[in-house]
C-alpha positions in Angstrom: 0.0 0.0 0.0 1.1 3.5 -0.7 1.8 5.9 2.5 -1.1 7.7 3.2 -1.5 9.6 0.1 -3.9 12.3 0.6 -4.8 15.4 -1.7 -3.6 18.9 -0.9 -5.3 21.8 -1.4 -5.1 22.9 -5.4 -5.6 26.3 -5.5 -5.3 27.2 -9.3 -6.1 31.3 -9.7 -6.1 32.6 -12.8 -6.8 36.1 -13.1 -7.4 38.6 -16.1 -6.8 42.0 -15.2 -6.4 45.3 -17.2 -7.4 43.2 -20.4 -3.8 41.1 -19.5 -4.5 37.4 -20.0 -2.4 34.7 -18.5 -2.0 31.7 -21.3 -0.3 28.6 -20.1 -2.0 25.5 -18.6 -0.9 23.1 -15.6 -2.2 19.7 -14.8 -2.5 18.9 -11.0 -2.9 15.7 -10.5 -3.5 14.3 -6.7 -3.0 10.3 -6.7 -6.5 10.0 -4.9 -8.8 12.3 -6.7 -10.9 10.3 -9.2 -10.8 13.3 -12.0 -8.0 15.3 -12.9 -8.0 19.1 -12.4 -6.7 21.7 -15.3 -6.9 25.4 -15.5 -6.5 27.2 -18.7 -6.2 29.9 -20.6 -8.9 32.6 -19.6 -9.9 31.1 -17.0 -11.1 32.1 -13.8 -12.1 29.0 -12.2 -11.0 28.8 -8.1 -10.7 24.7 -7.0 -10.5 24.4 -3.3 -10.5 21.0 -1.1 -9.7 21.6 2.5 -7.8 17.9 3.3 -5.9 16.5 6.6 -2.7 17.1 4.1 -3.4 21.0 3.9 -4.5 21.2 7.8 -0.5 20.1 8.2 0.9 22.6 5.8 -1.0 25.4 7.4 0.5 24.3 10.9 3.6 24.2 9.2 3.9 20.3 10.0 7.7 18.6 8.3 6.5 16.7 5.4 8.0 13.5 4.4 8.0 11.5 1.3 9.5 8.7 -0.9 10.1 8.5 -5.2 10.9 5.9 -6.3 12.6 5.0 -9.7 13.1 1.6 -11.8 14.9 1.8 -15.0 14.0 -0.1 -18.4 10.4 -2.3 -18.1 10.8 -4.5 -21.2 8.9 -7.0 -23.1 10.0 -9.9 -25.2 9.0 -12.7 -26.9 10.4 -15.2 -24.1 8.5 -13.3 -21.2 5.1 -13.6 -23.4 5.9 -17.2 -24.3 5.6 -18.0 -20.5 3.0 -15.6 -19.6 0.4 -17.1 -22.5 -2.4 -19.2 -22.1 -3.3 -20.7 -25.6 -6.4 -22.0 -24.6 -8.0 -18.4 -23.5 -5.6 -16.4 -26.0 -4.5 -14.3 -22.7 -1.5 -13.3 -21.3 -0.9 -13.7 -17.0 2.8 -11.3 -16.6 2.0 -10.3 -12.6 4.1 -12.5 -11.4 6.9 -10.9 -13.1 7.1 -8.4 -10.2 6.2 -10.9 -6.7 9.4 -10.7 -5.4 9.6 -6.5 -6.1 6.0 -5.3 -5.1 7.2 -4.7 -1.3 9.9 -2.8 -2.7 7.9 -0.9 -5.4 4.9 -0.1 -3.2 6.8 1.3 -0.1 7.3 4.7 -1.7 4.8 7.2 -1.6 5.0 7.3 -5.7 6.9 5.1 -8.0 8.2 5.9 -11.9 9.5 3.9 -14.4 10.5 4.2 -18.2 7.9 2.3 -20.0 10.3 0.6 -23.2 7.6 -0.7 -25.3 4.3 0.3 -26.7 0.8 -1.3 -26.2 -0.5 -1.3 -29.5 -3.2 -3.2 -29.4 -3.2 -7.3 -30.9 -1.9 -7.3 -34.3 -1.3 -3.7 -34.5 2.5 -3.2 -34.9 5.1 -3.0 -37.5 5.9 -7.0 -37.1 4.3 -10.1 -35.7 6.8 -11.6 -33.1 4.3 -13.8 -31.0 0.5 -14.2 -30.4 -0.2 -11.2 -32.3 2.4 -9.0 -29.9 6.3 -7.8 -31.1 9.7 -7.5 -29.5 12.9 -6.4 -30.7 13.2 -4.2 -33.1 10.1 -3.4 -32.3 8.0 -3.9 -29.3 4.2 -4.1 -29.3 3.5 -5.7 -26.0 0.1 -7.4 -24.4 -1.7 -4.0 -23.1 -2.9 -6.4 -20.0 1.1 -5.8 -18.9 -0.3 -2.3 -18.4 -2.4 -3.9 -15.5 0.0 -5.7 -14.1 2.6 -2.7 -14.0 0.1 -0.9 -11.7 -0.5 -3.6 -9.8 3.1 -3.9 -9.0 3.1 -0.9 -6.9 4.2 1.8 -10.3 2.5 4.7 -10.2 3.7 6.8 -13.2 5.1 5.6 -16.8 8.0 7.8 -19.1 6.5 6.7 -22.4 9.3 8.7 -24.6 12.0 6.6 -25.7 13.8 5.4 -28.9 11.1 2.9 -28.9 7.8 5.2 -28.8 7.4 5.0 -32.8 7.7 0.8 -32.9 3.9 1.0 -34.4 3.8 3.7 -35.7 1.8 6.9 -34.6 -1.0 5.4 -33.6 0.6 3.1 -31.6 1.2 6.0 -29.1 -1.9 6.7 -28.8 -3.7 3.4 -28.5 -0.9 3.0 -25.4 -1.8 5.9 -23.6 -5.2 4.8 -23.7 -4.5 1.6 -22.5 -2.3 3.0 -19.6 -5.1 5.5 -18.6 -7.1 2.3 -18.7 -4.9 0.6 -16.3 -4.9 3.9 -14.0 -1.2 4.2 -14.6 -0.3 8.4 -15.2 2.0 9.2 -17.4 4.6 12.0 -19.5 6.5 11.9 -22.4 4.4 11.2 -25.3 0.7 12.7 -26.1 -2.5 12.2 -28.1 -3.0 16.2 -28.9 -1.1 19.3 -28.5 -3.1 20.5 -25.8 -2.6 17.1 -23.9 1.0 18.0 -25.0 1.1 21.4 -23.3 0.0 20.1 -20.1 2.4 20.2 -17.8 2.4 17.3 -15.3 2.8 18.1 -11.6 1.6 15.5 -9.0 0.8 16.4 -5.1 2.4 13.9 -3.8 1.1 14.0 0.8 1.7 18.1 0.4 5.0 18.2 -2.1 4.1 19.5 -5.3 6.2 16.9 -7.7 6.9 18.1 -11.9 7.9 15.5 -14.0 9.4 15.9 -17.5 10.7 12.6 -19.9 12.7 13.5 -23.1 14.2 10.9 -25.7 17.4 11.5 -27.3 16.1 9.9 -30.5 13.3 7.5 -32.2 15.0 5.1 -33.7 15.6 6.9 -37.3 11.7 6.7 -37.5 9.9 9.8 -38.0 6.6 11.3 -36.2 3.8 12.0 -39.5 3.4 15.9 -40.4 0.3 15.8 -38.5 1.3 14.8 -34.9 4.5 16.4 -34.1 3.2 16.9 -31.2 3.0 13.5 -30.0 6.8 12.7 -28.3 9.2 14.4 -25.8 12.7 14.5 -28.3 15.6 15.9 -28.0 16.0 15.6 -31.9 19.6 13.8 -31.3 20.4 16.5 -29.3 19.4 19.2 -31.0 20.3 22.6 -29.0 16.5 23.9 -30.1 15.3 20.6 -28.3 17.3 20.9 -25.4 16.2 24.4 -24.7 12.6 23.3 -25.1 13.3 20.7 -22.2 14.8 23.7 -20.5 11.9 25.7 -20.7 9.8 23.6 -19.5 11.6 22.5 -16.4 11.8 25.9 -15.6 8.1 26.3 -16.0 7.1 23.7 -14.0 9.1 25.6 -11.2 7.4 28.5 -12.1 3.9 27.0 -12.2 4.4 25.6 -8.3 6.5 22.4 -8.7 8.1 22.4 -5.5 10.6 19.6 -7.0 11.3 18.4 -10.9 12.2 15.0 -11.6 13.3 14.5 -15.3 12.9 11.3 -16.8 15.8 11.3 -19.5 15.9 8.3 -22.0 19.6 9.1 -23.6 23.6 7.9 -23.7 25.1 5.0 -25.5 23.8 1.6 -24.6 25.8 -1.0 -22.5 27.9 1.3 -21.8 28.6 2.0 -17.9 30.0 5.4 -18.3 27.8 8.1 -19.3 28.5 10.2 -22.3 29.3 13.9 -23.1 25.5 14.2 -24.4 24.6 12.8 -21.5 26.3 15.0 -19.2 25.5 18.1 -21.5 21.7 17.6 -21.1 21.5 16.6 -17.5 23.6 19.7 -16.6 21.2 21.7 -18.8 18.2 20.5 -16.9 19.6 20.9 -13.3 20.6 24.4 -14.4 17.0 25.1 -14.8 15.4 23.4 -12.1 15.4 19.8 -12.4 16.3 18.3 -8.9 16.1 14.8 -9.7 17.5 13.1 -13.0 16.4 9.3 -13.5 18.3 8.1 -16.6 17.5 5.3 -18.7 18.6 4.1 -22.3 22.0 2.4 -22.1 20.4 -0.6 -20.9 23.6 -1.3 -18.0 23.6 0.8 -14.5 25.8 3.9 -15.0 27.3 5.6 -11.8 25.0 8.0 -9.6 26.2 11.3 -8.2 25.0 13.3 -5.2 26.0 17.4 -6.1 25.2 20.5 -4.6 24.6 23.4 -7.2 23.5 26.4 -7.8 20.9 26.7 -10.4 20.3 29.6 -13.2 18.2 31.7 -10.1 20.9 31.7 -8.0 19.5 28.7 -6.0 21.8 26.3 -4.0 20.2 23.1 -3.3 21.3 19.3 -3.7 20.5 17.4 -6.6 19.9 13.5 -7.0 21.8 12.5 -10.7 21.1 8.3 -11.7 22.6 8.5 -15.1 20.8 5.2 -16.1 19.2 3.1 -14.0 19.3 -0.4 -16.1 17.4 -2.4 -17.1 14.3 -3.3 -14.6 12.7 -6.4 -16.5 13.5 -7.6 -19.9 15.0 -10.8 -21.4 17.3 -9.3 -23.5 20.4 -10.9 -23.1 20.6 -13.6 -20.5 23.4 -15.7 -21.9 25.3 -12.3 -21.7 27.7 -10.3 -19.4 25.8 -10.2 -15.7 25.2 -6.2 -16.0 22.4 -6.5 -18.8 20.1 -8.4 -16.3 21.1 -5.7 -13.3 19.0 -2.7 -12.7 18.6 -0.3 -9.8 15.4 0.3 -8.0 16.1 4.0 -6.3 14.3 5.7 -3.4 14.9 9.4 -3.1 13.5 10.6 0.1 12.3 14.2 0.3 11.4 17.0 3.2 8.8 20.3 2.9 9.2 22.4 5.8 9.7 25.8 6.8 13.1 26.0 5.4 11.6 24.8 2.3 11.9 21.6 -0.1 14.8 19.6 0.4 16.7 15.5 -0.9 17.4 14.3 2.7 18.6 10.4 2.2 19.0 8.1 -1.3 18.6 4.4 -1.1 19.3 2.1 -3.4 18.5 -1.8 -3.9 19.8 -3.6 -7.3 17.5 -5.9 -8.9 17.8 -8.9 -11.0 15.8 -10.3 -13.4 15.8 -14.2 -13.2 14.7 -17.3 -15.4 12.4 -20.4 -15.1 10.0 -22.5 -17.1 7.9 -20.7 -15.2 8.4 -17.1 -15.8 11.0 -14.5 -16.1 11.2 -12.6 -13.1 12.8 -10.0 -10.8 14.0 -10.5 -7.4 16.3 -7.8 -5.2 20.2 -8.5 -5.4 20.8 -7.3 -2.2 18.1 -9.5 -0.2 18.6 -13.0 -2.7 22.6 -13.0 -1.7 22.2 -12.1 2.0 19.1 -14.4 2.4 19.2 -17.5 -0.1 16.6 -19.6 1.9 13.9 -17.0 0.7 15.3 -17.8 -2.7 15.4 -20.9 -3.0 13.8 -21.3 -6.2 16.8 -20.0 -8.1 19.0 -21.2 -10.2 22.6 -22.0 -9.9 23.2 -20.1 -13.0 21.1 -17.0 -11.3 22.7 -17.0 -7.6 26.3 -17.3 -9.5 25.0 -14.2 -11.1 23.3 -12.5 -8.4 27.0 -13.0 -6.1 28.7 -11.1 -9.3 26.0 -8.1 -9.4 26.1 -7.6 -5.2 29.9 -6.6 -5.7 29.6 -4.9 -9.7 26.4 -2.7 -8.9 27.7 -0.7 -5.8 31.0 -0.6 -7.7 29.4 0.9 -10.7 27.6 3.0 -8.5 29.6 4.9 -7.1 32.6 4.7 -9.8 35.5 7.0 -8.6 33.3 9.5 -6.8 33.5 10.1 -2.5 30.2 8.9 -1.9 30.0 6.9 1.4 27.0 4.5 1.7 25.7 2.0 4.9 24.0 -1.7 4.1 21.1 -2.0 5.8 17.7 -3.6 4.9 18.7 -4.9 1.5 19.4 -1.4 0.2 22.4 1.1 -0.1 21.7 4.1 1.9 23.5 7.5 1.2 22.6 10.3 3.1 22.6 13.9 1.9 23.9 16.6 3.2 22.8 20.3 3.9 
């Protein structure tokens, strides 16, 4: 169960006055409210709910709350082969995620980048299996959309180099499904004026903005008519960066207490980030952009704890996970260990009177495991220090799983002065002032 997530007070005044109109829109969304709330242009409109979350803020109560981040959720054709049921035509993928849902579910809101598209049976640019694709490109069951909420996820990035695998309207058949499955999520849209929404979630009181940006599509090309429809950075085009700039800084401006950018980019398998990489993320912390969760190269890439001062003068800490790995695929098992490894991070934050504030990181590795069964992920950490719990694994898997306890934290931290404690199957780092 998710901590106590209650609604805050949204308070969205717009106000024309001397003929001056104010034109941009924000989307609040509240993880309990059962419609969405959006103010735009012209409009007038005063939404107040008076909650047990806003009765703290006015005391000036500390607020505490958890993100979480998982890296790459995959499909392929190995996964669906044990998931299917020939005799209904249906696919059963929860279990993918039994050994993770106490993990996923702790936070007070969970993210991950979505690396596939649901485009519906039969509706992709290749048949792989049962009407469904994988790689090179991925059309997977839309029931996985079900089954990724029920995991504990809260929020899906949906713009990556895979966004375009069936075509346009495969983007928007997805999103449908994943509103469907109650999942929210950023990085890809169905108009421009779902486009133009900005996303900000009130997470228990803390006003959260999240951005997601791909560097690329895969050399296919949005249609003259929807150009609307995904997050890019063009292959790093300095036009595209600026417009991920902007809006980071607009979400700042439009309340966001805290931005979290999603950012699909870098080279894959490789566990050093790039100079692209490093160009955009330092772009988006100058503007705002307090978080970075980093997927794409498919491998965990090293994490970095920095104080800065942004483009308003503002010192504050930021939280850099240059890519996070893969969370669930099958892409290469008969490969090097570091494919199947991905991080499941925790980034715990404070609202007081001081203001917003990163307090503590924690970080558990995950591992995605085989059986005739299903293809599965179970936490590094907790499967090497308690194998008894485990004990349905592989001698292939815990030969694996004893390689990733020592190469994740390694990789982690790189050649950087962060200091770190084991406790509870995680990696905690705290943050300083």
């Amino acid at each position: 169960m998710k901590k106590n997530i209650i609604a805050l007070v949204v308070i969205l005044i717009l106000s024309v006055c001397v003929g001056v109109g104010i034109g941009w829109y924000v989307y609040v969304y509240s993880p309990n409210q059962e419609e969405d709330i959006k103010v735009g242009e012209g409009s007038t409109e005063v939404v107040e709910e008076v909650t047990e979350a806003s009765t703290q803020e006015a005391e000036a109560e500390p607020i505490h709350i958890t993100i979480s981040a998982v890296g790459d959720i995959m499909m392929h054709k190995w996964q669906m082969e044990r998931g299917y049921d020939s005799g209904t035509d249906t696919f059963a993928l929860g279990d993918t995620f039994d050994y993770t849902k106490d993990y996923l579910s702790s936070a007070n809101y969970t993210v991950g980048n979505l690396e596939t598209v649901f485009a519906g049976k039969g509706n992709g640019r290749c048949e792989t299996f049962a009407g469904y694709s994988c790689f090179p490109c991925f059309n997977a069951p839309e029931s996985f959309a079900t089954d990724i909420k029920n995991a504990g996820i809260d929020l899906v990035g949906t713009a990556n180099n895979h966004s375009l695998d069936s075509y346009d309207k495969g983007i928007f058949t997805s999103l449908d499904f994943i509103d469907g499955a109650g999942l929210a999520h950023v990085g890809t849209a169905r108009s421009q004026e779902e486009k133009d929404e900005q996303t900000i979630v009130d997470i228990d009181g803390i006003k959260v903005g999240f951005v997601d940006y791909t560097y690329d599509l895969n050399g296919f090309t949005l249609s003259a008519d929807n150009p609307f429809a995904i997050n890019t950075l063009g292959g790093y085009s300095e036009d595209k960066i600026q417009v991920m700039a902007n809006e980071i800084a607009d979400l700042k401006a439009n309340g966001a207490d805290l931005v979290v950018a999603m950012l699909h980019l870098g080279v894959e398998y490789t566990t050093v980030p790039s100079s692209y990489q490093e160009q955009v993320i330092d772009v988006a912390i100058a503007n705002g952009a307090d978080i970075i969760f980093g997927s794409h190269p498919h491998v965990v890439q090293p994490m970095d704890i920095r104080k800065v001062t942004d483009n308003y003068g503002t010192d504050r800490n930021v939280v850099i996970f240059y890519s996070l790995g893969n969370f669930v695929s099958s892409q290469v098992y008969r490969d090097g260990v570091m494919k199947d490894i991905g991080v499941l991070a925790d980034v715990d934050i404070t609202k007081d009177e001081a203001g917003v504030r990163i307090t503590e990181v924690r970080v558990a590795p995950v591992y995605t495991y085989w059986n005739d069964q299903v293809i599965g992920v179970v936490p590094v950490i907790e499967a090497y220090e308690n194998p008894e719990k485990y004990d349905f694994l592989r001698d292939k898997d815990r030969a694996r799983i004893a390689d990733a306890y020592t190469k994740t934290i390694a990789t982690l931290t790189g050649d950087s002065e962060l200091s770190y404690t084991n406790s509870e199957y995680k990696y905690h780092f705290v943050v300083g002032e």
